[in-house]
py3Dmol code that shows the C-alpha trace and the ligand (Angstrom):
import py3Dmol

protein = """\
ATOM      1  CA  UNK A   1      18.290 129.244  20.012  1.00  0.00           C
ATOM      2  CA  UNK A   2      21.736 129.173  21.495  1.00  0.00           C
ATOM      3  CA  UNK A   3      21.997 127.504  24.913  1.00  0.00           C
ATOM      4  CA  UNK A   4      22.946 129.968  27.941  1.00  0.00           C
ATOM      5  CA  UNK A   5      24.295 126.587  30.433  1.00  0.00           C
ATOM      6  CA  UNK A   6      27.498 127.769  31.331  1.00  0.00           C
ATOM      7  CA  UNK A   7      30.207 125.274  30.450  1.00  0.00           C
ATOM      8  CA  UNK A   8      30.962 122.528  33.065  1.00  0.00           C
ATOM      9  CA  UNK A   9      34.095 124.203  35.659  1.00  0.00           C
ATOM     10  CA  UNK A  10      36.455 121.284  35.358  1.00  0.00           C
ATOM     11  CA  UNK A  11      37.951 119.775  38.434  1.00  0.00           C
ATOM     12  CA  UNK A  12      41.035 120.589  39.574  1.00  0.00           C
ATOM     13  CA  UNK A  13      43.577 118.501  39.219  1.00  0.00           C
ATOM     14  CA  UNK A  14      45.324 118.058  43.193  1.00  0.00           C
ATOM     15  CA  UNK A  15      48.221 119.999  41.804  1.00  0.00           C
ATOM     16  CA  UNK A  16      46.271 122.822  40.805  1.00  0.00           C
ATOM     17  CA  UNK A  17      44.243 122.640  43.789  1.00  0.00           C
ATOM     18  CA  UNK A  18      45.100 125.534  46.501  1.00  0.00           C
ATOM     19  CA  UNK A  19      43.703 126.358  50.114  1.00  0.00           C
ATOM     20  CA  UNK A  20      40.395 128.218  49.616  1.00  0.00           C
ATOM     21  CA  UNK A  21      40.389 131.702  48.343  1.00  0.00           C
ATOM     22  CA  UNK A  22      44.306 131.482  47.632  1.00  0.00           C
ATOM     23  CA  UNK A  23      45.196 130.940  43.778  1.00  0.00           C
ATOM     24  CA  UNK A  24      45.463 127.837  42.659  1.00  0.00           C
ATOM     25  CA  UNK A  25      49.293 125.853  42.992  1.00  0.00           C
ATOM     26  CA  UNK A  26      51.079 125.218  40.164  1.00  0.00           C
ATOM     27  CA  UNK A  27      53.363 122.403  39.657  1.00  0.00           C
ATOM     28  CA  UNK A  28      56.874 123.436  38.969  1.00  0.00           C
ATOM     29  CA  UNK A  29      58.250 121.395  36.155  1.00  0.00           C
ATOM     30  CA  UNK A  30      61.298 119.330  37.345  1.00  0.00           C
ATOM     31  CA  UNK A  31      62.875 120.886  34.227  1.00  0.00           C
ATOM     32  CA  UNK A  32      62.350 123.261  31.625  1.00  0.00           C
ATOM     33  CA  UNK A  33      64.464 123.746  28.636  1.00  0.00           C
ATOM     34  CA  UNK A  34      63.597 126.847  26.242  1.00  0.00           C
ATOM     35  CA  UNK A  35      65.305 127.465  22.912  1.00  0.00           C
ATOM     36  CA  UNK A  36      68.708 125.728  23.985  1.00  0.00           C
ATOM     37  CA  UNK A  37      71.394 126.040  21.024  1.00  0.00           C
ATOM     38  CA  UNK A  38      75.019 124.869  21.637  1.00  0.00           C
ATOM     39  CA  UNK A  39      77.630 125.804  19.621  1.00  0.00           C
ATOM     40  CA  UNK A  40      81.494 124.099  19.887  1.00  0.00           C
ATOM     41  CA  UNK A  41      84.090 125.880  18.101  1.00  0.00           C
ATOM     42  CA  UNK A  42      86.263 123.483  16.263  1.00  0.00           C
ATOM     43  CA  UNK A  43      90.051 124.016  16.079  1.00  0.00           C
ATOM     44  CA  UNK A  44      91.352 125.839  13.253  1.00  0.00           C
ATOM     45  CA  UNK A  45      88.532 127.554  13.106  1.00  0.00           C
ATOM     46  CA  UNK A  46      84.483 127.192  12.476  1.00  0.00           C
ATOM     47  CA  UNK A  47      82.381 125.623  14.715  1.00  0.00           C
ATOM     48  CA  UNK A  48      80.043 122.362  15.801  1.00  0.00           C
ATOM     49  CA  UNK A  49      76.549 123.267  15.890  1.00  0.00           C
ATOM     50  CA  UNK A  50      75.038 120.592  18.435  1.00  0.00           C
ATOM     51  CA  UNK A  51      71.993 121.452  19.247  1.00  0.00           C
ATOM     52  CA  UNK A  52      69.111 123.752  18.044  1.00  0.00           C
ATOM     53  CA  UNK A  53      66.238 125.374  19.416  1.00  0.00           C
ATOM     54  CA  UNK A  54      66.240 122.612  21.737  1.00  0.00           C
ATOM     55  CA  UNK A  55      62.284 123.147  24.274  1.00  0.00           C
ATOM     56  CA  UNK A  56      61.471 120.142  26.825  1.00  0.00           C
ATOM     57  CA  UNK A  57      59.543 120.029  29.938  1.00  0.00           C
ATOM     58  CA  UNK A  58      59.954 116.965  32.483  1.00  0.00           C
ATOM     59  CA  UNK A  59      57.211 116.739  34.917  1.00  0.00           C
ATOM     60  CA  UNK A  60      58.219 116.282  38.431  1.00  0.00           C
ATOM     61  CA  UNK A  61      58.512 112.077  38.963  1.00  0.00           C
ATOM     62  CA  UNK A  62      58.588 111.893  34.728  1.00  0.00           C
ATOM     63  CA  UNK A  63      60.925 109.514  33.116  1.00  0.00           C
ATOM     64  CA  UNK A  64      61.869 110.695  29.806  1.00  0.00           C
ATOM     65  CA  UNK A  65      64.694 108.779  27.487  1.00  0.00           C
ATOM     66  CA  UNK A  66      66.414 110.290  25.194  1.00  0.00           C
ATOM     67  CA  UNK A  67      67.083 109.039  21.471  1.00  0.00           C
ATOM     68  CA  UNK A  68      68.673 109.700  18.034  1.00  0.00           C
ATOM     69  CA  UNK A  69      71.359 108.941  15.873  1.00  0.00           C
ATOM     70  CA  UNK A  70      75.319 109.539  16.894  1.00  0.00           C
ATOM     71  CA  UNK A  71      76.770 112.597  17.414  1.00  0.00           C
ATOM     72  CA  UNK A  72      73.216 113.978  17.697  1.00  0.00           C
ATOM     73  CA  UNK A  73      73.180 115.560  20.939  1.00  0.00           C
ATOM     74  CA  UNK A  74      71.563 113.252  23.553  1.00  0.00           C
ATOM     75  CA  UNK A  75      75.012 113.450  25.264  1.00  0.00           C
ATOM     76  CA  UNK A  76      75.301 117.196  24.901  1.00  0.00           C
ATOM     77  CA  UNK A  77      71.166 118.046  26.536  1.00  0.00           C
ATOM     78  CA  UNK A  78      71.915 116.148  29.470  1.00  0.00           C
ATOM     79  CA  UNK A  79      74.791 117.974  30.382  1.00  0.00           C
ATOM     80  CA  UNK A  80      73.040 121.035  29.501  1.00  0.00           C
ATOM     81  CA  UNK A  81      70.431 120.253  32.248  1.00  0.00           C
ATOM     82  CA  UNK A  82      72.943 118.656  34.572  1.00  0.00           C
ATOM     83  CA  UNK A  83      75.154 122.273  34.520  1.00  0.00           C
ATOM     84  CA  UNK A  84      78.030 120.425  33.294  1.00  0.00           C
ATOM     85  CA  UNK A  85      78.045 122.782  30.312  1.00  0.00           C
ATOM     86  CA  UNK A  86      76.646 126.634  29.999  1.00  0.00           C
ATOM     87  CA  UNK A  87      74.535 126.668  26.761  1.00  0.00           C
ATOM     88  CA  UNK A  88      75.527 129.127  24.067  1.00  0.00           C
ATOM     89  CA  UNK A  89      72.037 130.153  23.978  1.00  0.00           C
ATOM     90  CA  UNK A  90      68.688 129.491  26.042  1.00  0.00           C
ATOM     91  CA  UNK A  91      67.396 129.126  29.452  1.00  0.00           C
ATOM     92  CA  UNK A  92      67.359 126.014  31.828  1.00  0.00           C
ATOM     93  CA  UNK A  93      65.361 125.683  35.190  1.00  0.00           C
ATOM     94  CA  UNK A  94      65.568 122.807  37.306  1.00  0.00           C
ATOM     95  CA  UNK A  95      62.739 122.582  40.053  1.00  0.00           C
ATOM     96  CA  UNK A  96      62.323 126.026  39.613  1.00  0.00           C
ATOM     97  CA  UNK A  97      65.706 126.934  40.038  1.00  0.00           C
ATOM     98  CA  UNK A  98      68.684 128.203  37.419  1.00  0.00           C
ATOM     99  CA  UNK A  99      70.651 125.023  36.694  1.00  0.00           C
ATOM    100  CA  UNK A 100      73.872 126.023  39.114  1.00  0.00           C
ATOM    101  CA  UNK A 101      71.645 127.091  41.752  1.00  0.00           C
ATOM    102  CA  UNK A 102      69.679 123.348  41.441  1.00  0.00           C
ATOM    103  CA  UNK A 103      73.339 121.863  41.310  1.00  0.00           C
ATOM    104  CA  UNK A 104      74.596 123.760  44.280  1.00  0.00           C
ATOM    105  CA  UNK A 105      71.625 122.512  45.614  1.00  0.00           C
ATOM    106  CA  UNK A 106      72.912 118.856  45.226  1.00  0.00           C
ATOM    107  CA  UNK A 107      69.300 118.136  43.196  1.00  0.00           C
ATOM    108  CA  UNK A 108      71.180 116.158  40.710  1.00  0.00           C
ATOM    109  CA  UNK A 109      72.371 112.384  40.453  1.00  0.00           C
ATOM    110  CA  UNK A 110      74.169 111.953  38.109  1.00  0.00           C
ATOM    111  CA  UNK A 111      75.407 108.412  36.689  1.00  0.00           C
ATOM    112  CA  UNK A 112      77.555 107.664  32.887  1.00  0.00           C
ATOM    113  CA  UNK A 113      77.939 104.502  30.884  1.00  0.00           C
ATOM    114  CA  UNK A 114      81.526 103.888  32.669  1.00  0.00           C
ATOM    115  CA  UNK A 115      80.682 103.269  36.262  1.00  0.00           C
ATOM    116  CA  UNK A 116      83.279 105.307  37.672  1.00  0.00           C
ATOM    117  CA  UNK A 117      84.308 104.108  40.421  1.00  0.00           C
ATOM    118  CA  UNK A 118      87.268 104.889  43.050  1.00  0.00           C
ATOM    119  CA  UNK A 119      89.268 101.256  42.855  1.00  0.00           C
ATOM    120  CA  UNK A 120      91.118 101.931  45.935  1.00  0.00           C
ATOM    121  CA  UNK A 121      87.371 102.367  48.015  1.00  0.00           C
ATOM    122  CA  UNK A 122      85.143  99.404  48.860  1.00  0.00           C
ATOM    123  CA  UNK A 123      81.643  99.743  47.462  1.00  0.00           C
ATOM    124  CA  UNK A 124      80.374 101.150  50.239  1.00  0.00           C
ATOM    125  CA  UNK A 125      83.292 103.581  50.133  1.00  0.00           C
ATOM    126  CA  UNK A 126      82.430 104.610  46.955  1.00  0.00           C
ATOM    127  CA  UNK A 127      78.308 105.031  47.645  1.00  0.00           C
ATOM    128  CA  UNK A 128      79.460 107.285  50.882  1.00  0.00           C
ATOM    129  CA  UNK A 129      81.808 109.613  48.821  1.00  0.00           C
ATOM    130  CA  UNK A 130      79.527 112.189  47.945  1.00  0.00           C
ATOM    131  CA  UNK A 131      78.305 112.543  51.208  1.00  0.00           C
ATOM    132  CA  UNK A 132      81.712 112.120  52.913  1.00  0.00           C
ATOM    133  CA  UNK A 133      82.636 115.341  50.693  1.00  0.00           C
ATOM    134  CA  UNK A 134      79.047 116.736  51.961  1.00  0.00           C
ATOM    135  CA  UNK A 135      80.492 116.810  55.685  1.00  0.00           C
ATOM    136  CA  UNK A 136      77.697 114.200  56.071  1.00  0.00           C
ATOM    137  CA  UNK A 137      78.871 112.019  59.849  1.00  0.00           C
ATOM    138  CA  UNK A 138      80.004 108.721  59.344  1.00  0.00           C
ATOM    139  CA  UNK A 139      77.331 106.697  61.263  1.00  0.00           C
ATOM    140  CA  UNK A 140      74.718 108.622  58.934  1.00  0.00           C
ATOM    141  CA  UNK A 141      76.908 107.257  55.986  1.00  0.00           C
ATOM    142  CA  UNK A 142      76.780 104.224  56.685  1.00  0.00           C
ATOM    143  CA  UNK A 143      73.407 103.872  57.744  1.00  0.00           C
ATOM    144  CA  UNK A 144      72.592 105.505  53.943  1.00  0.00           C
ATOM    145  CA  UNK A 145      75.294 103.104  51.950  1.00  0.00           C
ATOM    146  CA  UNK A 146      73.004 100.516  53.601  1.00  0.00           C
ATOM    147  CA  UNK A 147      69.685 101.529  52.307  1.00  0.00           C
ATOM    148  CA  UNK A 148      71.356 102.207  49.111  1.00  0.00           C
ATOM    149  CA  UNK A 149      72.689  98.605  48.855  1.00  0.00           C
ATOM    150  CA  UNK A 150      69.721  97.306  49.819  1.00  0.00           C
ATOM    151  CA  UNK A 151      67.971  99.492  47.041  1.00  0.00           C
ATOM    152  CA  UNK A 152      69.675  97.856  44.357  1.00  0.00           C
ATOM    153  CA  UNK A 153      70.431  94.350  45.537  1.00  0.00           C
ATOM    154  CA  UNK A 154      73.811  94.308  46.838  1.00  0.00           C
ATOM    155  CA  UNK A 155      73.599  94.416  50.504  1.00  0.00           C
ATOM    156  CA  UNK A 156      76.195  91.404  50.822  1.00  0.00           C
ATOM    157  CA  UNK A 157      78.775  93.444  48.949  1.00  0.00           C
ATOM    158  CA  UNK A 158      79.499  96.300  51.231  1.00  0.00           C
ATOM    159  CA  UNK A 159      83.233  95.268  51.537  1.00  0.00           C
ATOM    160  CA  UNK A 160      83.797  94.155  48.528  1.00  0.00           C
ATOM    161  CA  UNK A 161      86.666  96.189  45.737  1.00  0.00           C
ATOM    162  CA  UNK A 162      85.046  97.672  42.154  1.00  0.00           C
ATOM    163  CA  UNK A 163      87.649  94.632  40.819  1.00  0.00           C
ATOM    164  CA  UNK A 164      85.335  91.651  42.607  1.00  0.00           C
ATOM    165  CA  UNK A 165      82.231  92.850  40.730  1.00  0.00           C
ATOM    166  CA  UNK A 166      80.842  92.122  37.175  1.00  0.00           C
ATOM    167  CA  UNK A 167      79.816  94.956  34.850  1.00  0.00           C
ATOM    168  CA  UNK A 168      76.572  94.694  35.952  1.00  0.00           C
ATOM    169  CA  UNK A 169      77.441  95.106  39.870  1.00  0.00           C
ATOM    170  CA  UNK A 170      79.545  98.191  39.667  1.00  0.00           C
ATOM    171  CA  UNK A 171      76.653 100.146  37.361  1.00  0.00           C
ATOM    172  CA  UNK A 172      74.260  99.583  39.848  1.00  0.00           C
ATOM    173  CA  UNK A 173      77.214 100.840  42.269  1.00  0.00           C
ATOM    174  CA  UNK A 174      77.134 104.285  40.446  1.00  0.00           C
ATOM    175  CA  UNK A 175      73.523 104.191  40.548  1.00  0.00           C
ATOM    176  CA  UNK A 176      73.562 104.235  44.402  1.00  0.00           C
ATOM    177  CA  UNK A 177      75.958 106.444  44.213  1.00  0.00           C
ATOM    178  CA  UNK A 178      74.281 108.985  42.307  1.00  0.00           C
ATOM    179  CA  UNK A 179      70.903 108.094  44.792  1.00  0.00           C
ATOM    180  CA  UNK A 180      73.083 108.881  48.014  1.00  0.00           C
ATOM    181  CA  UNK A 181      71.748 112.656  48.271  1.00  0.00           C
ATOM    182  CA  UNK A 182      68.207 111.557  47.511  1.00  0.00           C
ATOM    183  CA  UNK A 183      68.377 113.736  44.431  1.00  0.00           C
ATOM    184  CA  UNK A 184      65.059 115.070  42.696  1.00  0.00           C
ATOM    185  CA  UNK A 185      66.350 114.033  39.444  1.00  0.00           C
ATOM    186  CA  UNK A 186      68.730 111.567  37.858  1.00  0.00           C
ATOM    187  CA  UNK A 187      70.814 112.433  34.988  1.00  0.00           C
ATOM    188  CA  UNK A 188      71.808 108.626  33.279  1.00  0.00           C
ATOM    189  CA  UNK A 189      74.069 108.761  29.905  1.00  0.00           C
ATOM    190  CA  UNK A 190      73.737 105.569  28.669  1.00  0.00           C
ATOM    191  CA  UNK A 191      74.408 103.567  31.897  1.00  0.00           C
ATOM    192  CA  UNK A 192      73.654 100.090  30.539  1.00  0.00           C
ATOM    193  CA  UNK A 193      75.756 100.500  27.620  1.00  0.00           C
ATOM    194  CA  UNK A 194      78.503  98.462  28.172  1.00  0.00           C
ATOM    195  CA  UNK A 195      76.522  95.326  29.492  1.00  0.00           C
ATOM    196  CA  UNK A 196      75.552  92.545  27.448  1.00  0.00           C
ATOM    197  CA  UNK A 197      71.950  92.302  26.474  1.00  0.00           C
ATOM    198  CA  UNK A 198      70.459  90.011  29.487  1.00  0.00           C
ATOM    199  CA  UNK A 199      72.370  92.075  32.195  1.00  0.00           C
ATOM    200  CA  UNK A 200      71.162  94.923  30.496  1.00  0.00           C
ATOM    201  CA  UNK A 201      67.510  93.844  30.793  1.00  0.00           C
ATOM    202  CA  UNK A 202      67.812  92.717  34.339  1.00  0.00           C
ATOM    203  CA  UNK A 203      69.322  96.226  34.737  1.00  0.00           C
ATOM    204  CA  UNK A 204      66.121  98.063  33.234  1.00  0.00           C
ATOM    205  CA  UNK A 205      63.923  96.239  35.860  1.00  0.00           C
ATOM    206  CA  UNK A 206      65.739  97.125  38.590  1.00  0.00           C
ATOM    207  CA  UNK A 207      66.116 100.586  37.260  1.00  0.00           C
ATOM    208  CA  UNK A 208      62.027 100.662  36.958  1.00  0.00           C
ATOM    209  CA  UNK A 209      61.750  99.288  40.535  1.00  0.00           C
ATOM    210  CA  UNK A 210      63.987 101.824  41.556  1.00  0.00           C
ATOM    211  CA  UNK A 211      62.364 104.721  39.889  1.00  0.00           C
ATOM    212  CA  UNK A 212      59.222 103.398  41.369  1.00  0.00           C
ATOM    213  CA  UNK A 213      60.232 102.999  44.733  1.00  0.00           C
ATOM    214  CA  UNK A 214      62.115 106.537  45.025  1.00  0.00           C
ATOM    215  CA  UNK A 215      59.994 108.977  42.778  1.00  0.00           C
ATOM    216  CA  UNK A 216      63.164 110.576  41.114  1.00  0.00           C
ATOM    217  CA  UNK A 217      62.627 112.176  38.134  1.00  0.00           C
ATOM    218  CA  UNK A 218      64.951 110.725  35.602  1.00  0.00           C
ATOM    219  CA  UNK A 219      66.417 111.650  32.276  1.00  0.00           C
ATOM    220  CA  UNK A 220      67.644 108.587  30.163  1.00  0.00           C
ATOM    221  CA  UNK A 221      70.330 109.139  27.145  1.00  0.00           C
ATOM    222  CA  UNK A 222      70.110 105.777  25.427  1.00  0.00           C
ATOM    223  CA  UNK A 223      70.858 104.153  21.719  1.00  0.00           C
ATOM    224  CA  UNK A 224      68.320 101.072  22.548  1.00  0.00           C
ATOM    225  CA  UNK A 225      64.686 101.584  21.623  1.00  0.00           C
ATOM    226  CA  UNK A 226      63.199  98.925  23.606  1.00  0.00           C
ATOM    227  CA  UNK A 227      65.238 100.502  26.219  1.00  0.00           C
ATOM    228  CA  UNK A 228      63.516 103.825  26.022  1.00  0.00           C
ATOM    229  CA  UNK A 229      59.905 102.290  25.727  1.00  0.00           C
ATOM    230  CA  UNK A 230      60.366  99.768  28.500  1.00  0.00           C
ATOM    231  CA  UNK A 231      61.584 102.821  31.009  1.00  0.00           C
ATOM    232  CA  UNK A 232      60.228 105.942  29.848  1.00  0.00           C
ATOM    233  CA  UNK A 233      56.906 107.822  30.130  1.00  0.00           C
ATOM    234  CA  UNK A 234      58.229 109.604  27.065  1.00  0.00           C
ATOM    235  CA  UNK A 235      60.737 109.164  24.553  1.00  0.00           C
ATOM    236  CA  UNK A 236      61.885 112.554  23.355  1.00  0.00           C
ATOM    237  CA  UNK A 237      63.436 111.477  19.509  1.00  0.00           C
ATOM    238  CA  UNK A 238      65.987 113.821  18.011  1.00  0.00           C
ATOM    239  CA  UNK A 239      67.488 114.883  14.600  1.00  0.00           C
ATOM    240  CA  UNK A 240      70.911 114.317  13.077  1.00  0.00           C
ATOM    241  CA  UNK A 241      73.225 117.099  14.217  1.00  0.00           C
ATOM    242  CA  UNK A 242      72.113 120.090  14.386  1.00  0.00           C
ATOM    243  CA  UNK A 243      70.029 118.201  17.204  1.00  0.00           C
ATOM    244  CA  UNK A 244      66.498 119.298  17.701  1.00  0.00           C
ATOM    245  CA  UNK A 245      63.511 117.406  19.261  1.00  0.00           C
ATOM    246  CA  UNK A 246      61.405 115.771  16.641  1.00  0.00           C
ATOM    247  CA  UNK A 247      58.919 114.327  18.147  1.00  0.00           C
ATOM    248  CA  UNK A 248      57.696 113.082  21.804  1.00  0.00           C
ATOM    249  CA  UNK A 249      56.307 110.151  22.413  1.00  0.00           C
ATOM    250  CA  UNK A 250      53.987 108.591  25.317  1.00  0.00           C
ATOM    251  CA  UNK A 251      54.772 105.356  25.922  1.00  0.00           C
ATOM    252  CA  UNK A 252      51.527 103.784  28.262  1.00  0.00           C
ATOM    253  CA  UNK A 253      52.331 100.134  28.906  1.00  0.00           C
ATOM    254  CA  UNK A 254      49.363  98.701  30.915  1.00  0.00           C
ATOM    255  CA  UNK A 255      50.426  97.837  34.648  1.00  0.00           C
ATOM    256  CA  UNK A 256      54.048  98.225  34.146  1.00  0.00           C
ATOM    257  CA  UNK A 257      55.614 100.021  37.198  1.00  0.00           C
ATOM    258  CA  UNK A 258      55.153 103.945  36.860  1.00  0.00           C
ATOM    259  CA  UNK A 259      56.052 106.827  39.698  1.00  0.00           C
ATOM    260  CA  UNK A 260      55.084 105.500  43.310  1.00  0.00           C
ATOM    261  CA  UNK A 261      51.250 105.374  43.617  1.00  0.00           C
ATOM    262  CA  UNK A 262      50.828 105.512  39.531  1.00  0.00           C
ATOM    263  CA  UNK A 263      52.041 101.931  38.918  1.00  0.00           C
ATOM    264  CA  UNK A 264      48.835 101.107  36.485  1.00  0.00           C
ATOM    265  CA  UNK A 265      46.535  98.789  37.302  1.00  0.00           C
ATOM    266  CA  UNK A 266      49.291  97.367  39.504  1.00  0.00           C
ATOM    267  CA  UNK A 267      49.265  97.923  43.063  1.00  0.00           C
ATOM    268  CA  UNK A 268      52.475  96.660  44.217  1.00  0.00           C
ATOM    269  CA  UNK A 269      55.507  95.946  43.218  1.00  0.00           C
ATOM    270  CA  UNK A 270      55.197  92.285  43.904  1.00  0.00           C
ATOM    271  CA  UNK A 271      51.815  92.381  42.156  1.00  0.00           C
ATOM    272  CA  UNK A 272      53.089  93.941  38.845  1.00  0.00           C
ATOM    273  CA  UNK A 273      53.751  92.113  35.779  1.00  0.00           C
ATOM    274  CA  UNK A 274      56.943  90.492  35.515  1.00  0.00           C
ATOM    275  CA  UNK A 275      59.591  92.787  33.281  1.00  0.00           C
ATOM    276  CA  UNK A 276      59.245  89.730  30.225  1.00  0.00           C
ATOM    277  CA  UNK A 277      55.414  90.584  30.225  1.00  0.00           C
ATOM    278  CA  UNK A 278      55.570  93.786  29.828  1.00  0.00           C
ATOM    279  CA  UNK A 279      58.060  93.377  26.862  1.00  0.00           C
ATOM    280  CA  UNK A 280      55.544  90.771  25.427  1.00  0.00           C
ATOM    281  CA  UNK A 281      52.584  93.456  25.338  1.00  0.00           C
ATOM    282  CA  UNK A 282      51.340  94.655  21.971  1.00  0.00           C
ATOM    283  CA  UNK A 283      51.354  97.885  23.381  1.00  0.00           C
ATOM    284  CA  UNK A 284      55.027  98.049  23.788  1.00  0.00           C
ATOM    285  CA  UNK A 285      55.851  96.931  20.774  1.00  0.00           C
ATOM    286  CA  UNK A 286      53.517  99.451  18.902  1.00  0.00           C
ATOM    287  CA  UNK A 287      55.540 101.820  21.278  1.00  0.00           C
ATOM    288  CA  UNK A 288      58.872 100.368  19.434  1.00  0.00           C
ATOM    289  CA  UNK A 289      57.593 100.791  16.114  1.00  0.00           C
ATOM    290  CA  UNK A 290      56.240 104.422  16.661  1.00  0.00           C
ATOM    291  CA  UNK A 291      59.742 105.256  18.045  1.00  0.00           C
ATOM    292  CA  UNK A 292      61.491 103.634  14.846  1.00  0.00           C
ATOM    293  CA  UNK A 293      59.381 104.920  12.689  1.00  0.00           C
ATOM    294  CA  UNK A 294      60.111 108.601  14.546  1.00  0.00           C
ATOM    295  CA  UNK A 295      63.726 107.952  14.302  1.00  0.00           C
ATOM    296  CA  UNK A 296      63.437 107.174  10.614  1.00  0.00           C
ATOM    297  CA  UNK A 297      61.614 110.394   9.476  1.00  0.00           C
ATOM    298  CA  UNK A 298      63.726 112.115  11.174  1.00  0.00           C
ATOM    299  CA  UNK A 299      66.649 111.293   9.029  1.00  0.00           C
ATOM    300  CA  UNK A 300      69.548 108.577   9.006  1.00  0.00           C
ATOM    301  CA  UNK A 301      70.522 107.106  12.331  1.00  0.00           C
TER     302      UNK A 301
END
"""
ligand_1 = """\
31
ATP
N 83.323 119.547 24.210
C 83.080 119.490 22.914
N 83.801 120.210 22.030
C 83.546 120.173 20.718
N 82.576 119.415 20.149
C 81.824 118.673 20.985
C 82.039 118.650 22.394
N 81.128 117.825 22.954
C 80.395 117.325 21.933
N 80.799 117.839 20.758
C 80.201 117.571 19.448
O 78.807 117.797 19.550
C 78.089 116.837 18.807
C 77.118 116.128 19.735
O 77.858 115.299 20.627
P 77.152 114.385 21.731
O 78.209 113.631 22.426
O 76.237 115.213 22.523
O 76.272 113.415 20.815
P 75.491 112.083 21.232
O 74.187 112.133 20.550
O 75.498 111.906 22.697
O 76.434 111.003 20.531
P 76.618 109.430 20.811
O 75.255 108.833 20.621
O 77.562 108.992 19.739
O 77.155 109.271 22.199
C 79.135 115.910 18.167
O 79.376 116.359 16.855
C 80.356 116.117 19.032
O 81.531 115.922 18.284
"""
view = py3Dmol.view(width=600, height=400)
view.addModel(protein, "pdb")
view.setStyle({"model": 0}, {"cartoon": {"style": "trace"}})
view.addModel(ligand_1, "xyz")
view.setStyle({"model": 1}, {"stick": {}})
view.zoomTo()
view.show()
C-alpha cells in the first residue's frame, strides 16, 4: 500500500524566510552572469573569440577565484562584471542591478596586480581619492583612510610616499583603496602577482581576515592554485580560449576564516587556525589536486 504522509515541509532557510502571509524573500545573487560571449576584432581583420557561453552566480558574501590557462579569459570576466567592458553578447546583474547601474552605484572595488598608485599623494592621499572625487568632506576622509589603514595593518604609514613602501605595502594600499566606498563586491585581477611567494602568503591571510571582517563579496582572477583554494569558497576553472567555465569547485577547509559569522568551527578571528594550518590540512590539499586535475582536463595550461 502506498503511504499517504505528506512529505516533510522543509525549513526555510532565513533568506527565504518572509513576514507571515507575505511570499517568501529571495536572496539576490551578488552577481549573475548568463550566456556571456566576447568577441575582439583583431586588426586586419577577423576576430578574438574570448569567452563563450560564459553562466556564474556569486552569492552575496561568496568568494569565488578565478582560474585557467593564459589568454583564457579570467582577465576579460572580471571586467565584464566590473562594467569595464560591454559584452558582445549576454546579460550581467550585479545585486540586482544592470552592471552600469551597480557601477554608478559605486558597488564595486576594484583592485589590479599593479597597485596603482598616485606617487605624488601620501598613502592616505591615495586611500581618500575616491571619495575626495565622491564630494565626500575631508574630516569624513580622514576618519575612513584611518579605519582603512587600520584594516590592513598600516596605520603608522599614513604620511608616508608609494616610493617608501615595499611591494607588499602599496598592494594592500590599493586594497584600501578599493574598500574606501564600502563596496558590496571586490573585483581583484591578480593582486598578489608581483610579490614574491612569502609576501604573497602573508598577503592571502590578510586578504581572508579582511574578507572576514567586511563581508564583501569578492571575485579573485589568479594563476596560483593554492591561492584560489586557500581564499575561495569556489574556484570557478576555465578552458583555453574560447574561455568557458569548466567546472566549479567547493573548496570547505575546516575552521579557516569564511564570511563574518560563518568562520567554521572558528569563532574568532584570534581563535582560528593560523594561515600555515590551514595550508597543512588534507583537505586543502585534496582541494589543490581536484583543481589541477580540473585544470588538466580541461586542456593545456
Ligand atoms: N581589448 C582587447 N582587444 C583585443 N583582444 C583582447 C582584448 N582584451 C583581451 N583580448 C584577448 O582576449 C583573450 C583573453 O584575454 P584575457 O586578458 O582576458 O586573458 P587572461 O586569462 O586574463 O590572461 P592572463 O592569464 O595571461 O592574464 C586573449 O587572447 C587576449 O589577447
Amino acid at each position: 500500500m502506498t503511504s499517504t504522509t505528506p512529505p516533510p515541509v522543509p525549513a526555510l532557510s532565513p533568506t527565504a524566510a518572509g513576514p507571515a502571509g507575505a511570499p517568501p524573500a529571495v536572496e539576490v545573487p551578488a552577481v549573475e552572469v548568463r550566456g556571456v560571449d566576447q568577441v575582439f576584432p583583431v586588426a586586419g581583420g577577423g576576430q578574438t573569440v574570448a569567452l563563450s557561453g560564459i553562466d556564474l552566480t556569486v552569492a552575496p558574501g561568496e568568494f569565488v577565484s578565478l582560474i585557467g590557462p593564459s589568454g583564457c579569459g579570467k582577465s576579460t570576466l572580471l571586467r565584464v562584471v566590473g562594467d569595464l567592458l560591454t559584452p558582445t553578447r549576454g546579460e550581467v546583474r550585479v545585486f540586482g542591478q544592470e552592471a552600469g547601474e551597480a557601477r554608478r552605484a559605486q558597488t564595486y572595488g576594484i583592485a589590479f596586480q599593479q597597485a596603482g598608485l598616485l606617487e605624488w599623494r601620501t598613502v592616505a592621499g591615495n586611500i581618500e581619492l575616491p571619495l575626495q572625487v565622491h564630494g565626500v568632506k575631508k574630516k569624513e576622509r580622514r576618519e575612513r583612510a584611518r579605519e582603512l589603514l587600520e584594516l590592513v595593518g598600516l596605520a603608522d604609514f599614513a604620511g608616508h610616499w608609494p616610493a617608501q613602501l615595499s611591494g607588499g605595502m602599496q598592494q594592500r594600499v590599493a586594497i584600501a583603496r578599493a574598500l574606501a566606498e564600502r563596496p558590496r563586491l571586490l573585483l581583484l585581477d591578480e593582486p598578489f602577482g608581483a610579490l614574491d611567494e612569502m609576501t604573497r602568503e602573508r598577503m592571502q591571510a590578510e586578504l581572508a581576515r579582511i574578507r572576514h571582517e567586511t563581508g564583501t563579496t569578492v571575485i579573485l582572477v589568479t594563476h596560483s592554485i593554492p591561492e584560489a583554494v586557500f581564499l575561495s569558497d569556489r574556484v570557478a576553472v576555465m578552458s583555453p580560449r574560447p574561455g568557458r567555465i569548466t567546472q566549479l569547485i567547493e573548496v570547505d577547509l575546516p575552521g579557516r576564516l569564511g564570511p563574518p559569522g560563518e568562520s567554521g568551527d572558528a569563532p574568532s578571528t584570534d581563535d582560528a587556525p593560523s594561515a600555515d594550518d590551514v595550508r597543512e590540512q588534507a583537505a586543502f590539499f585534496a582541494a589543490v589536486t581536484a583543481v589541477r586535475e580540473a585544470l588538466r582536463a580541461g586542456g593545456p595550461t
